[in-house]
C-alpha positions in Angstrom: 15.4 -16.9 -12.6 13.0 -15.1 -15.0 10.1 -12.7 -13.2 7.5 -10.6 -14.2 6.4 -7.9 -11.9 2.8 -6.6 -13.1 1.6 -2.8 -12.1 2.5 0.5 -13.5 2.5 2.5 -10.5 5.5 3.9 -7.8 4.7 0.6 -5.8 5.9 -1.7 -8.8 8.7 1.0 -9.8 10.3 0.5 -5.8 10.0 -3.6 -6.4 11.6 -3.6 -9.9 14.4 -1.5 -8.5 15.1 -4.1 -5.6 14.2 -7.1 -8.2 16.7 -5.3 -10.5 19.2 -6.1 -7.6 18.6 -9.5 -6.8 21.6 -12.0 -7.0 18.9 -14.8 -7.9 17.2 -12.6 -10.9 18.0 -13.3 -14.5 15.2 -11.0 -16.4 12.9 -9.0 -15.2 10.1 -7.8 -17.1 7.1 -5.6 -16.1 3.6 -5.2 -17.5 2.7 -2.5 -18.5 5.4 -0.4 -16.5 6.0 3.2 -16.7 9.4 5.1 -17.8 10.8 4.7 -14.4 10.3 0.7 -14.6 11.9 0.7 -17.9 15.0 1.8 -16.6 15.4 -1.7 -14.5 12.9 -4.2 -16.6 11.7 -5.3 -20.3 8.4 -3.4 -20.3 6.1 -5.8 -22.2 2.3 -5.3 -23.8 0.2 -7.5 -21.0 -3.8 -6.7 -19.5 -3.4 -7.6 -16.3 -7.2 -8.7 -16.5 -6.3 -11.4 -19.3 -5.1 -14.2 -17.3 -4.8 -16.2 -20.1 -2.3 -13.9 -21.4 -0.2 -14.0 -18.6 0.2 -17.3 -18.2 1.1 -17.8 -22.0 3.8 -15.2 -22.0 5.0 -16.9 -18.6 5.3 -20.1 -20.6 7.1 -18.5 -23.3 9.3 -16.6 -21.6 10.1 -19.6 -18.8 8.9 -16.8 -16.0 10.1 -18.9 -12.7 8.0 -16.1 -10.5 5.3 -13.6 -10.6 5.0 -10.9 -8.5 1.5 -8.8 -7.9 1.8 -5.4 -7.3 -1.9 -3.7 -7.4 -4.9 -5.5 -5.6 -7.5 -5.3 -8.6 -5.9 -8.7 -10.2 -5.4 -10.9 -6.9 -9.0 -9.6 -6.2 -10.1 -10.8 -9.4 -8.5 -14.2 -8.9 -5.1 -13.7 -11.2 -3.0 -15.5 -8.4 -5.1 -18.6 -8.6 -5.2 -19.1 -12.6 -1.3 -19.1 -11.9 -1.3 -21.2 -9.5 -3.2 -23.8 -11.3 -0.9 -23.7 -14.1 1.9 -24.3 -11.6 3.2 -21.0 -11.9 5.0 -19.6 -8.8 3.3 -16.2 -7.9 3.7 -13.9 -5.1 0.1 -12.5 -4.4 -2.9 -14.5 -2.5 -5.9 -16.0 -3.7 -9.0 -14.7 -5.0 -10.6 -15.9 -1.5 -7.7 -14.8 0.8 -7.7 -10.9 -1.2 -11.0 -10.6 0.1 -8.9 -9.5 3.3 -8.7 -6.5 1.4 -12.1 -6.8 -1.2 -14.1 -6.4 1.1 -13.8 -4.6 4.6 -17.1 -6.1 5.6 -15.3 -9.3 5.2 -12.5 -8.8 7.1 -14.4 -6.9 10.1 -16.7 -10.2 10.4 -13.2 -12.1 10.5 -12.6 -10.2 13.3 -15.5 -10.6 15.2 -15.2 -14.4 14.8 -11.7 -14.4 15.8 -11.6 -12.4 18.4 -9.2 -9.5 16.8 -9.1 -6.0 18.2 -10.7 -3.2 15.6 -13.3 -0.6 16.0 -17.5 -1.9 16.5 -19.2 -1.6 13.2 -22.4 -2.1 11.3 -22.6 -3.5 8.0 -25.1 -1.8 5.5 -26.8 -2.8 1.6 -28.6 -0.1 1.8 -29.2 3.7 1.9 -31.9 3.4 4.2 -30.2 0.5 6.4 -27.4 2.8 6.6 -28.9 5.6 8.1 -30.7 3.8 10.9 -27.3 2.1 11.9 -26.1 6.1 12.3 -28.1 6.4 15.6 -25.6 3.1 17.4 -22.6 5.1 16.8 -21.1 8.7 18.1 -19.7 11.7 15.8 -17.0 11.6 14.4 -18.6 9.0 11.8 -16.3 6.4 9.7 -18.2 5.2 6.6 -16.4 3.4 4.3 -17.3 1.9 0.8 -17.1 -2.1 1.0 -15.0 -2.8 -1.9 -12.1 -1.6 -3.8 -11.8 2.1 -4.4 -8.1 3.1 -4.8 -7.9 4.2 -1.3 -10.2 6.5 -1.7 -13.3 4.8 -0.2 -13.4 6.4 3.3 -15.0 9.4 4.9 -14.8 10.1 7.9 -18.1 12.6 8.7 -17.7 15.4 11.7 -22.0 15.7 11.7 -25.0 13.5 11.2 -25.9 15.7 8.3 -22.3 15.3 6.8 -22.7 11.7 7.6 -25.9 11.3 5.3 -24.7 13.2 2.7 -21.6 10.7 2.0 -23.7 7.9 2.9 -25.9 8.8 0.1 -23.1 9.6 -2.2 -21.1 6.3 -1.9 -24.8 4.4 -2.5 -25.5 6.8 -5.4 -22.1 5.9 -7.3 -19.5 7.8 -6.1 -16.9 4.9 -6.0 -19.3 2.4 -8.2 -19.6 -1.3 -7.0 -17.2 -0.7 -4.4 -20.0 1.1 -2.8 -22.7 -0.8 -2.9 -22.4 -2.0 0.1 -20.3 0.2 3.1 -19.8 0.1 6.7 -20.0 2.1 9.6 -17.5 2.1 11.9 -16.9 3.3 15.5 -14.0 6.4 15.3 -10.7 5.0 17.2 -8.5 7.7 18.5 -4.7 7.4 18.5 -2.0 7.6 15.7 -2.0 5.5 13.2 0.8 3.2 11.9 1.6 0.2 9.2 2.9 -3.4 9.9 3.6 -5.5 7.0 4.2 -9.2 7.4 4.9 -12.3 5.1 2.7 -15.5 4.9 2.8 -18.7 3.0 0.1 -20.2 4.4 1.2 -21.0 7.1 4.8 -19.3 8.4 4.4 -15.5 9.2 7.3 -13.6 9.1 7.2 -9.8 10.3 8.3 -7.5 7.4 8.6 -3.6 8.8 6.9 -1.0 9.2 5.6 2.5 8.0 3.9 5.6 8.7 1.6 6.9 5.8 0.0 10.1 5.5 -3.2 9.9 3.6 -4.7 13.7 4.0 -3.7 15.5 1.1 -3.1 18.8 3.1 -0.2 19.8 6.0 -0.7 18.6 9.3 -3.3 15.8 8.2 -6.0 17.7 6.6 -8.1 17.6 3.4 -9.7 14.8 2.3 -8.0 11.3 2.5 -5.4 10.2 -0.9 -3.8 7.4 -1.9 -1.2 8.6 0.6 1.1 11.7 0.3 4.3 10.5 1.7 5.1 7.6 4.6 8.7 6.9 6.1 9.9 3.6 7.9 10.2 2.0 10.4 7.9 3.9 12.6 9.2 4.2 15.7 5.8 4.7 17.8 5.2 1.1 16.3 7.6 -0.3 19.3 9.4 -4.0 19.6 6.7 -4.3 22.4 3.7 -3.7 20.3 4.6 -5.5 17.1 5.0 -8.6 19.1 1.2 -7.7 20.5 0.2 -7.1 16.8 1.9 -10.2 15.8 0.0 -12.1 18.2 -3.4 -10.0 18.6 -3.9 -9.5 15.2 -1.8 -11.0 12.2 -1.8 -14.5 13.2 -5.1 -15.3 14.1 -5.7 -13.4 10.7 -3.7 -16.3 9.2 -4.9 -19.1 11.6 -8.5 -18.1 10.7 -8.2 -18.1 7.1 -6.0 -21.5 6.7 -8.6 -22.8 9.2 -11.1 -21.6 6.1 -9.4 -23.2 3.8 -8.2 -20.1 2.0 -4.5 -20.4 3.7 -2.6 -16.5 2.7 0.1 -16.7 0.6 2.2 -13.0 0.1 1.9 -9.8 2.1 -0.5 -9.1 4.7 -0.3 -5.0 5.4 -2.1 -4.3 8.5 -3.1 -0.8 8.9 -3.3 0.0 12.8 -4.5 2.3 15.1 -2.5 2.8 18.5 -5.0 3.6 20.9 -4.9 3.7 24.7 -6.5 0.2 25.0 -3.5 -0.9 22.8 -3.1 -1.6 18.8 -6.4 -2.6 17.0 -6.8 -3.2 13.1 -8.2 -0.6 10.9 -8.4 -2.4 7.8 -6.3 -4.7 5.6 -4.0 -4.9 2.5 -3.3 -7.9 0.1 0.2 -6.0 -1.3 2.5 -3.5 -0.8 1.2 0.0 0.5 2.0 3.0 -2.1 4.0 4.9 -0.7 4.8 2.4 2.4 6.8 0.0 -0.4 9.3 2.7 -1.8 10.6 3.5 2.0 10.6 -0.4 3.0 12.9 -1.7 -0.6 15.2 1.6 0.1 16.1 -0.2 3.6 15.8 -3.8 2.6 19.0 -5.3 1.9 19.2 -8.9 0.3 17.8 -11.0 -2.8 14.2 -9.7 -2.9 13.0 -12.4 -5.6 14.6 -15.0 -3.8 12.6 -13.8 -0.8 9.5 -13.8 -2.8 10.0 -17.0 -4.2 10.5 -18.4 -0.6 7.2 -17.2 -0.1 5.3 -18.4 -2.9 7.0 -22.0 -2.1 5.8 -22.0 1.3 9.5 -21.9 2.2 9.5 -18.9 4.4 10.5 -20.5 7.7 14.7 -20.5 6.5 14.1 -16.7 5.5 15.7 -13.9 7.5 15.0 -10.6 6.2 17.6 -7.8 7.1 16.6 -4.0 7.0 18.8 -1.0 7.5 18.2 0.9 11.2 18.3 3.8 9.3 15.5 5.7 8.0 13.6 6.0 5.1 11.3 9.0 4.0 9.5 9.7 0.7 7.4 12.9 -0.5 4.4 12.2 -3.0 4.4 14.7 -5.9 0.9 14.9 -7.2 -0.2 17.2 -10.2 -2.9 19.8 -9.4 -6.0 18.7 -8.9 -5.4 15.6 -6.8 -7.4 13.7 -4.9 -9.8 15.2 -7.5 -9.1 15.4 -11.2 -5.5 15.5 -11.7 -3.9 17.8 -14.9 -2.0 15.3 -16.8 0.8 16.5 -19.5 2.9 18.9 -17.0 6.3 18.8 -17.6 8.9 17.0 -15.6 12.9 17.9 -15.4 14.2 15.5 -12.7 17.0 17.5 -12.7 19.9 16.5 -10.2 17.2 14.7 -8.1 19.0 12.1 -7.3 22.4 13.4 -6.1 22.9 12.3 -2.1 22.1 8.8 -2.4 17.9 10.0 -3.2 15.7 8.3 -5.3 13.1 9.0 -7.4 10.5 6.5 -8.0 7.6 7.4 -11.3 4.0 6.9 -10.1 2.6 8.8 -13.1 4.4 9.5 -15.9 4.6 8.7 -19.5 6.8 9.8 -22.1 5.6 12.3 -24.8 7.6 13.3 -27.1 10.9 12.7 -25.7 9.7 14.2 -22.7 9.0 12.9 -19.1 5.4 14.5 -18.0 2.8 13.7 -15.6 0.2 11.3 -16.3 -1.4 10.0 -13.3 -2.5 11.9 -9.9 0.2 10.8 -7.9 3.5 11.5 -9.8 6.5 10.9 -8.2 7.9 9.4 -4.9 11.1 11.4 -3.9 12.7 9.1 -1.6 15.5 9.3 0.6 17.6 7.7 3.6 19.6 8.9 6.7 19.8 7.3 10.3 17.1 10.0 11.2 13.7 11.2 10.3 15.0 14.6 10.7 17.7 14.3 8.4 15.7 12.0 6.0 13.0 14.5 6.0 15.9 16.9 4.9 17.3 15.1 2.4 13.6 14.1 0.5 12.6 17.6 0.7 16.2 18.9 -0.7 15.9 16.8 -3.5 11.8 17.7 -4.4 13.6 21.1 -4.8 15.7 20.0 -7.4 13.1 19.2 -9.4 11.2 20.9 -11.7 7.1 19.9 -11.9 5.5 23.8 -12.1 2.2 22.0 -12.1 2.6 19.6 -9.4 2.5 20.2 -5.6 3.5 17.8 -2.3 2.9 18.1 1.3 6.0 20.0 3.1 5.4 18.0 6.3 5.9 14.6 5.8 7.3 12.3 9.1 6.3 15.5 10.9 4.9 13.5 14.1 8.0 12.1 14.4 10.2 15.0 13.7 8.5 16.7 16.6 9.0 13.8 18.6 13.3 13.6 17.8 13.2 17.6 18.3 11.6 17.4 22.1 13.8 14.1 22.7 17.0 15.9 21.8 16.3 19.5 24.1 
């Protein structure tokens, strides 16, 4: 079968390498792409915001599946002009994304389903939002409402640090996605990723990750799109997927078929593991970035044909299979990031790959003849071994191999568990 694969980002470059693999696949393009994705699929000249677009080049080029990488376009409703052309697409509706749209949405899901998450307060206004300050405790969460590239949380230490970000989310800071936010109780514990697969109906557990979103060692800084994440996770045990499974995803799914917006694609729950058990921090309508490179590095098996299962409503004859092992990638970033990022550095990848690593392009571009950064999050430097000590090893080996003089990565990453292998193995 023909697929497209839409997103330009490390998150599409891991799914058109497993794609790239499939048995089932017979093209594979990718709009826009980015030099890594060209390496593995026909890069072609598509807005993801022009539906129309899409679904004339998917007539043209007889696409049999099209997969969604970033949340903008299923928020904006590009899985259901698909759909209504009888295109197969993996991604959910407009009115199932909001799962991920709008955190306000989502928390009020929870309330009515009885999920576990942190209390909250949602707030339209600057004024609003400061009175709800005095129902919760410091440490504050405040989070923008909408979309805003993972960057839309703070989590305030003060009241006076608290009313600062307040104000700067309703002033602009992250644009519509702010203009609304929500106030959240702080949960304590560590915090993990489950992934699952619906179509509709069927749920189908799909791994899981550990992300680190501070962009400084030993989870500091302010929060990223994520510097790094290795799977499976471990702390995330046999015991408490099943409770997640049952606590959280499928009344998700229950709840919104019962709606009448039944889920169609992945449903990324990030969790917090507290002492009362796992409860729902928020949700994603795709992939994580970097929580997809370490998942398609273990998967083994026809990834399209998986997807398409999914976007049949055919899951229920699907058994994924994942290697035990683990797998642990590094975020490069150029200077600057989480802030303004200096674009144009120079990239020699070098031997980078050597010992079964891989290198997956976030942000780069080609100029003349040259790979260079283009983006704030560069590269994903990816590898696997049956430990997160030695995959740690490995990733780390290979970022040295590399030369990026003005990029920089967290030297820390899976460092939780790490600690956790060295004290299990004195």
């Amino acid at each position: 079968m023909n697929v497209l694969l839409l997103g330009s980002g490390g998150r599409e470059h891991a799914l058109a390498w497993k794609l790239a693999q499939s048995p089932s696949l017979s093209s594979l393009y990718a709009a826009p792409g980015n030099p890594g994705i060209a390496e593995h699929a026909e890069c072609v000249a598509l807005e993801v915001e022009d539906h129309a677009a899409i679904v004339r080049f998917c007539r043209e080029r007889d696409i049999a599946l099209v997969v969604v990488g970033p949340e903008a376009p299923l928020v904006a409703g590009l899985a259901d002009a698909l759909r209504q052309e009888a295109i197969a697409v993996f991604g959910p509706s407009a009115a199932a994304a909001r799962l991920e749209g709008s955190k306000g949405f989502t928390k009020d899901l929870c309330a009515r389903a009885g999920i576990p998450t942190a209390g909250y307060v949602r707030a339209a206004s600057l004024d609003e939002a400061r009175a709800a300050l005095a129902r919760f405790e410091p440490p504050y969460v405040l989070k923008a409402d909408g979309l805003a590239a993972g960057k839309g949380v703070v989590i305030a230490d003060d009241i006076e640090a608290a009313e600062i970000a307040l104000a700067d989310m309703f002033g602009g800071q992250f644009g519509e996605a702010g203009a609304e936010v929500v106030i959240e109780e702080y949960m304590a514990g560590e915090e993990a990723s489950f992934f699952a697969l619906a179509d509709g109906s069927f749920i189908l557990p799909f791994g899981s990750a550990q992300d680190h979103k501070r962009v400084g060692a030993g989870d500091t800084g302010p929060n990223t799109g994520g510097m790094g994440a290795y799977s499976p996770a471990p702390v995330l045990t046999p015991e408490l997927e099943e409770r997640v499974m049952e606590e959280i995803i499928r009344p998700t799914v229950e709840t919104m078929a019962a709606d009448g917006h039944p889920y169609t694609g992945v449903l990324y729950a990030g969790l917090m593991l507290t002492g009362a058990g796992p409860k729902l921090i928020e949700y994603n309508c795709r992939f994580g970035d970097p929580e997809c490179q370490v998942l398609m590095m273990r998967l083994r098996g026809d990834l399209a044909a998986i997807m398409l299962a999914c976007a049949r409503a055919e899951l229920a004859g699907v058994r994924p299979d994942f290697s035990p092992d683990t797998a642990l990638t590094v975020v490069m970033a150029a200077k600057g990031y989480p802030g303004t990022p200096e674009k144009g550095g120079a990239i020699d990848l070098g031997e980078s790959e050597a010992d079964g690593a891989k290198v997956f392009h976030a942000g780069t571009a080609v100029k003349d003849g040259a790979l260079v950064a283009n983006g704030g999050r560069v590269l994903n430097v990816t590898a696997t071994a049956p430990s997160v000590t030695e995959a740690q090893a490995r990733a780390y080996a290979a970022v040295d191999r590399i030369s990026f003089p003005t990029g920089f990565c967290r030297r820390d990453i899976g460092w939780r568990e790490v600690e956790r292998e060295r004290r299990a193995g004195e």
